[in-house]
Each structure stands twice: as C-alpha cells, then as structure tokens.
C-alpha positions as CSV (number, residue, x, y, z in Angstrom):
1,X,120.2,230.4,104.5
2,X,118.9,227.4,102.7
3,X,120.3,224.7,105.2
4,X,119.2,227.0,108.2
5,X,115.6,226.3,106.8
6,X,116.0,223.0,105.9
7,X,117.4,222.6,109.4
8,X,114.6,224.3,111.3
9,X,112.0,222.6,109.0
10,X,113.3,219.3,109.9
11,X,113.3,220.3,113.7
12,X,109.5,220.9,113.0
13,X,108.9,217.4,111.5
14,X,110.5,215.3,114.4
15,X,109.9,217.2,117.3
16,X,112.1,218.9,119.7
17,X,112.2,216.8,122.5
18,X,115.3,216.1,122.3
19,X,116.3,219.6,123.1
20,X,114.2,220.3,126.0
21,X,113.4,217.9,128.7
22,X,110.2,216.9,129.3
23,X,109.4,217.2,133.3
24,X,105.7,216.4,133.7
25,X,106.6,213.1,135.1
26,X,109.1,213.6,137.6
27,X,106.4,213.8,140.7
28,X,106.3,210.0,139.6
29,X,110.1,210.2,141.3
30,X,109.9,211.7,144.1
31,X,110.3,210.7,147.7
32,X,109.0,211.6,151.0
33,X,111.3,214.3,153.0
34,X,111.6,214.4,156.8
35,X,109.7,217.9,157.5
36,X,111.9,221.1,157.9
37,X,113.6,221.8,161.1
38,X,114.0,225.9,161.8
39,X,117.0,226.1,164.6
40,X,116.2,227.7,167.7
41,X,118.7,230.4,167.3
42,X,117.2,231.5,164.5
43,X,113.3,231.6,165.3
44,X,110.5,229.7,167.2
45,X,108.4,228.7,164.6
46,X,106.3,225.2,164.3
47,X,105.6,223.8,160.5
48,X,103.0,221.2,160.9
49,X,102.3,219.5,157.0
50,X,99.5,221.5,155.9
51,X,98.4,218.3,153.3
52,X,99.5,215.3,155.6
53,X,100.1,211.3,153.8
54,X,98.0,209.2,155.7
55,X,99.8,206.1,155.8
56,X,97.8,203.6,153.7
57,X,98.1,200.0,153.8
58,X,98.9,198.3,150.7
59,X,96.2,196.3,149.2
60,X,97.1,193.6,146.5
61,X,94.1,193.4,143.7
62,X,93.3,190.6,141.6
63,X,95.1,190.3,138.2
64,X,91.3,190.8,136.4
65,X,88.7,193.1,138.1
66,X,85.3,191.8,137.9
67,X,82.6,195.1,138.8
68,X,80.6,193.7,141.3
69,X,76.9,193.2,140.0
70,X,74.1,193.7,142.3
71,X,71.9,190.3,143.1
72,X,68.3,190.3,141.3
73,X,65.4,191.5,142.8
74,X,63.4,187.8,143.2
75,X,59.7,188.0,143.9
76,X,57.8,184.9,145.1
77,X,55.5,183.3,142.6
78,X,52.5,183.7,145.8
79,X,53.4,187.2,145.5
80,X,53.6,188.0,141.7
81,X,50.3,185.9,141.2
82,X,48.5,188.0,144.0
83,X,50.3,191.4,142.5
84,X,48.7,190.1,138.7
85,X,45.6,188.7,139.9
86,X,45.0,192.1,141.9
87,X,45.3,194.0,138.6
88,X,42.8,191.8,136.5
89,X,40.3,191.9,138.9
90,X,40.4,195.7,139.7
91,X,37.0,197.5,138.5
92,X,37.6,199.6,135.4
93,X,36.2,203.2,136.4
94,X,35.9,205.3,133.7
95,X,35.5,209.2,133.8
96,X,34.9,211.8,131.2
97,X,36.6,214.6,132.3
98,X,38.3,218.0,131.0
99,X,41.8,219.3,131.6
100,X,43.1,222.9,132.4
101,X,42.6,224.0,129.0
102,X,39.1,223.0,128.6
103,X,40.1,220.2,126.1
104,X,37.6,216.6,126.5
105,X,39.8,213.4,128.2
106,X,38.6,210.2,129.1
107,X,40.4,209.0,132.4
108,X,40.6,205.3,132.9
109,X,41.7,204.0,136.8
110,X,44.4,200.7,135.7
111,X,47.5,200.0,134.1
112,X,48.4,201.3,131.0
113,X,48.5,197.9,129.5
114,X,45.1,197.0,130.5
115,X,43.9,200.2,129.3
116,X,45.0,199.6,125.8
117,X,43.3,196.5,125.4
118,X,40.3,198.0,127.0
119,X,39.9,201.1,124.8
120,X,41.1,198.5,121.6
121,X,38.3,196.4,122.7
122,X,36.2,199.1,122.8
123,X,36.7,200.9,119.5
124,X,35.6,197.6,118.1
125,X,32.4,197.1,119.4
126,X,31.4,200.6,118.7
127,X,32.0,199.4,115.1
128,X,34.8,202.3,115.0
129,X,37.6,201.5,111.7
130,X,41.2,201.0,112.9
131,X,43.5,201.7,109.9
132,X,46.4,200.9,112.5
133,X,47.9,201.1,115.9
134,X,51.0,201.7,117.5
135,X,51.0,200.5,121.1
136,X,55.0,201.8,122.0
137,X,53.4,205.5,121.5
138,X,50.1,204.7,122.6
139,X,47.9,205.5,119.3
140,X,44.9,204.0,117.6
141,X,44.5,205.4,114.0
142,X,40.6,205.7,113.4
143,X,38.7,206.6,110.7
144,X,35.0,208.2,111.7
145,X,32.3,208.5,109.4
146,X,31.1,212.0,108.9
147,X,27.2,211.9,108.9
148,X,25.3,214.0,106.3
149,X,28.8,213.9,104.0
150,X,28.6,212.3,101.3
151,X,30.6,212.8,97.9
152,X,28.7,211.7,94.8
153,X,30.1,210.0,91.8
154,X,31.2,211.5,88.8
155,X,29.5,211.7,85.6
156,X,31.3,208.4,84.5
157,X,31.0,206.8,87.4
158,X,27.5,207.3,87.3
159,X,27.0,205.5,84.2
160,X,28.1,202.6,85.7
161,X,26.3,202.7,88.8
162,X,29.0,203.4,91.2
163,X,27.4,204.1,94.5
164,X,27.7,207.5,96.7
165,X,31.0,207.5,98.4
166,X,30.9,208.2,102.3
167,X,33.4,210.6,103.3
168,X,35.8,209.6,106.5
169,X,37.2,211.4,109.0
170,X,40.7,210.4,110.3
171,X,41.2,210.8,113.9
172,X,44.0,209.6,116.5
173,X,43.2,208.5,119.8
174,X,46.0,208.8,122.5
175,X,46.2,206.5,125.3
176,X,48.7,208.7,127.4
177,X,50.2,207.1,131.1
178,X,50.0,209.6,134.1
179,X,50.7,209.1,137.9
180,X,46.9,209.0,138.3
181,X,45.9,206.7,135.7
182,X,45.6,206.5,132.3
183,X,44.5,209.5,129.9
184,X,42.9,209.0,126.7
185,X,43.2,212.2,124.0
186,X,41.5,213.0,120.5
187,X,44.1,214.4,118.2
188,X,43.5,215.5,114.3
189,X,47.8,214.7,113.8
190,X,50.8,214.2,116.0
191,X,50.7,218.3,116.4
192,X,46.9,219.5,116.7
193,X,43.8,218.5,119.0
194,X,40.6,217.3,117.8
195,X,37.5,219.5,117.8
196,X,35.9,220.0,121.2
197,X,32.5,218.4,119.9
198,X,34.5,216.0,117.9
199,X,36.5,214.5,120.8
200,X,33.7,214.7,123.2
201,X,31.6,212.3,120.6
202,X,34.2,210.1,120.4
203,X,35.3,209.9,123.7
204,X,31.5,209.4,124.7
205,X,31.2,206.1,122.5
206,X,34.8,204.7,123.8
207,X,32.9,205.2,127.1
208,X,30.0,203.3,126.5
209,X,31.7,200.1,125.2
210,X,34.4,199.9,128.4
C-alpha cells in the first residue's frame, strides 16, 4: 500500500501528461477537405459550407512592426497669434449670479487661465490675505477679517502691552471651469459652502477689483 501512494503521490508532483494526450492543438493540423458528396441513389440533398474560407492572399509583414503614429496637428504661427491675441483682448464680463440651489457664484466670460490671474489679481487689490493657492484644483486659501471680533490679551499679555488680536476667518475660493465660462465658489472646507452673506460679501469685493 505504501508504494501505491508513493506512486500516485509522485504522479501528482510531475503531472500526468504523459498518460493522457493533450489535444487542444491539433486544429493547428488540420487540412482543408473537398465538401461531402451524398450519391444520388441515396438522396437529393445539396450541402453548401455553412462557414465558407475565403481565400485570402498571403501578405508578408516586416520582421519589426512599427504602430503607425498619427501626424501632429500643426497650426500656423498667423493663426495661433490671432487664436492668443483674440483671448487677451476679449472684455472680461463679470456677473453675480446664483445657482439652482440658491447658493452666491461669480461668473466670469474667458479662459480658465485668464480667470485665475484675474480673480488672483483681484484678491490683492481688495487687500484680501492669501495664505496659499493651488492653481491644478483651482483654490485661493484666504483669510478674512471678521469685523467687530476681536480677542483680547491675557492677563500676562497685558502687562506687556500686547495689543488686541483680530480674529480671521479662513475661507476658500473656487475658480471652477464650465462649458459656459468660468465659476467662482465660496467654500468654508473642501466639503461645506460658505455662508450665503458670507460668500455674497466676498464675492462682491472680487467683483469690484476685476
């Protein structure tokens, strides 16, 4: 009983190929037949191929296959200077406006590239902090000074005539690309909206330094 184990346990480990023949392969050997001729003395049938072999020219192909690559698209330098020159000189329009759900958005007419320099531009002469930007999502981080907030010192501070600390409010402003234009958002975080009132102010400033 042992060597019948050890015999089937080695039959295991190498396979058992060897005992029964492996046929996937053998369309590879096959030939064409002529088509099947029924006698006439036994029945008037006609086979027609139901899957017929187009005969098919042989076509030699190159040792190495290159893929064909398609030619670049080439635009005249008239062309791409009237395309850019268009662009700069097109009027900046400028709309406050609100979306379906009643939230404030600033909708600017150009690119998305002039846009962000314009709104960038913009924050900065309305004296409004950037703490930082990130132009690949389209964010400015701002900080806003809360009027009438103001945190006073401690008792230590005091004594050493540190001054009254303004409180800030940080605020993201979304310069979003649409089929329309360009759409400029409020939001407190990546998840949540500003306030109404709070993006409406802000929006409203943007506005008046475009």
């Amino acid at each position: 009983m042992r060597l019948i184990g050890l015999f089937v346990l080695m039959l295991s480990m190498s396979g058992c190929s060897w005992l029964f023949y492996d046929h996937d392969n053998d369309y590879l050997q096959s030939k064409i037949q002529q088509n099947i001729k029924v006698p006439k003395s036994v029945a008037s049938v006609s086979l027609t191929p139901q899957l017929p072999i187009p005969d098919a020219k042989a076509v030699e192909l190159p040792e190495e296959f290159s893929l064909p690559r398609p030619k670049p698209l080439v635009i005249p330098q008239e062309q791409e200077g009237t395309q850019l020159t268009e662009l700069q000189d097109q009027e900046l329009e400028a709309n406050l406006l609100k979306d379906g759900n009643g939230t404030p958005i600033l909708r600017l007419n150009v690119s998305f590239a002039r846009a962000w320099a314009a709104v960038g531009d913009s924050l900065k002469s309305a004296d409004i902090t950037v703490s930082d930007l990130n132009r690949s999502i389209g964010t400015y981080y701002v900080e806003l000074t809360e009027e009438g907030v103001e945190v006073e010192p401690g008792f230590w501070a005091s004594m050493f005539g540190s001054e009254v600390e303004v409180e800030t409010l940080p605020l993201q402003v979304k310069v979003n690309r649409a089929r329309s234009g360009v759409y400029i958002a409020v939001h407190k975080d990546l998840d949540n909206l500003a306030e109404d009132q709070q993006a409406q102010d802000l929006l409203a400033r943007i506005k008046e330094k475009l």
